[in-house]
C-alpha positions as CSV (number, residue, x, y, z in Angstrom):
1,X,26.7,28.7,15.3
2,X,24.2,26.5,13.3
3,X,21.9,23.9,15.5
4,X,22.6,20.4,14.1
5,X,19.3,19.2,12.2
6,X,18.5,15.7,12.0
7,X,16.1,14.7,8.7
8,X,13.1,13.0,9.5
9,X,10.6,11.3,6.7
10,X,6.8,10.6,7.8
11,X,4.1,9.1,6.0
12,X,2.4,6.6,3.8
13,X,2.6,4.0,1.0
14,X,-0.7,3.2,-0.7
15,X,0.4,-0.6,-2.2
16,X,-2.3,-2.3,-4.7
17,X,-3.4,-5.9,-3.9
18,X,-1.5,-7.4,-7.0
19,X,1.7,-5.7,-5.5
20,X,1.2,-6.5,-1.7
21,X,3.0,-10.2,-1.5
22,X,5.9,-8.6,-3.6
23,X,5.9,-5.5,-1.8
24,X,5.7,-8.0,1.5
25,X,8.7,-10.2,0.6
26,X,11.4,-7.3,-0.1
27,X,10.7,-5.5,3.1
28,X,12.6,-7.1,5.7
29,X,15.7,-6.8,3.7
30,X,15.0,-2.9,2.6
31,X,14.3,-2.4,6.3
32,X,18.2,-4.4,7.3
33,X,19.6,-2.6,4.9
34,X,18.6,1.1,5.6
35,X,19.0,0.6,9.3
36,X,22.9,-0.5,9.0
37,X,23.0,2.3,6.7
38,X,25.5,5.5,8.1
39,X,23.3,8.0,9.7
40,X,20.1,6.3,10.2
41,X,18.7,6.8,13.4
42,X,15.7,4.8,13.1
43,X,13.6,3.4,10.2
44,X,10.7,1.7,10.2
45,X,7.8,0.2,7.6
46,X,4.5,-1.1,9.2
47,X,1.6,-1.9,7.9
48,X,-1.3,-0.3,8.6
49,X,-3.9,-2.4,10.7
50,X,-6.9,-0.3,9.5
51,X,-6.3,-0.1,5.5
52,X,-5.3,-3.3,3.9
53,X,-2.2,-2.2,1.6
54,X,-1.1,0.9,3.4
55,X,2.5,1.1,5.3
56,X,3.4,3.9,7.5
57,X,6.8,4.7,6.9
58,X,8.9,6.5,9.4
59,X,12.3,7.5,9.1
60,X,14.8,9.8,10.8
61,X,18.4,10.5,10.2
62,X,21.1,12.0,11.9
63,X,22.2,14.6,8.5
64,X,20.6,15.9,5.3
65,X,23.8,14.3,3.6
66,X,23.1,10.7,5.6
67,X,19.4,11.3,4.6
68,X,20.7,11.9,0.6
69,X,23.2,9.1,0.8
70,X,19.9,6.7,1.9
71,X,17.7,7.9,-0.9
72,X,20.6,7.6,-3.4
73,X,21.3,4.2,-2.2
74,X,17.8,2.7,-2.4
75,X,17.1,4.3,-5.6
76,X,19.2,1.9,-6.7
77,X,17.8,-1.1,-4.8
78,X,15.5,-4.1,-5.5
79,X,13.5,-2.1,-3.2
80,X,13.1,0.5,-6.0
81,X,12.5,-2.4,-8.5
82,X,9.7,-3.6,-6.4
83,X,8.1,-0.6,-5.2
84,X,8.0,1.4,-8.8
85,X,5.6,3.4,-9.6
86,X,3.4,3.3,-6.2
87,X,2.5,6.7,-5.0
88,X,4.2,7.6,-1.7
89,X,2.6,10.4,0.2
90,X,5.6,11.5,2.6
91,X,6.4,14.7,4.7
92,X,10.1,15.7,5.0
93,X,11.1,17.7,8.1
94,X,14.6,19.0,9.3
95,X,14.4,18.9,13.5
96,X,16.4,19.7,16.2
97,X,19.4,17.0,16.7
């Protein structure tokens, strides 16, 4: 028999000044969104105290197919919309459920 894997997501957004206020305002709801989202186990953006710009994203969800589902969805968000184009430098893991 298979062990269950949860998805989890771990890392960082670099966001340039011009984009920070925009970046800022979309947040809350891309955070309210994702965590009602099927799946999600826990979701959180914060930004970085040291680096002015930076959030550390971490994200962990209870299936690949919950984690695909999530990505899908905010591909398709104002989230996307707002956050285009800005590098993200993130680690995906599988761990034990």
């Amino acid at each position: 028999m298979t062990q269950p894997t949860r998805i989890r997501l771990t890392g960082h957004m670099d966001v340039p000044e011009d984009r920070c206020a925009a970046v800022a305002d979309a947040l809350p709801a891309h955070i309210a969104l994702t965590r009602a989202e099927p799946g999600c186990l826990a979701f959180d953006v914060t930004e970085d105290a040291a680096r002015t710009g930076r959030y550390l994203v971490s994200e962990l969800f209870a299936s690949q197919a919950d984690f695909d589902a999530h990505q899908t969805r905010a591909a398709a968000s104002l989230w996307a919309k707002v956050t285009a184009g800005i590098p993200r430098h993130y680690t995906i893991d599988e761990v034990p459920a």
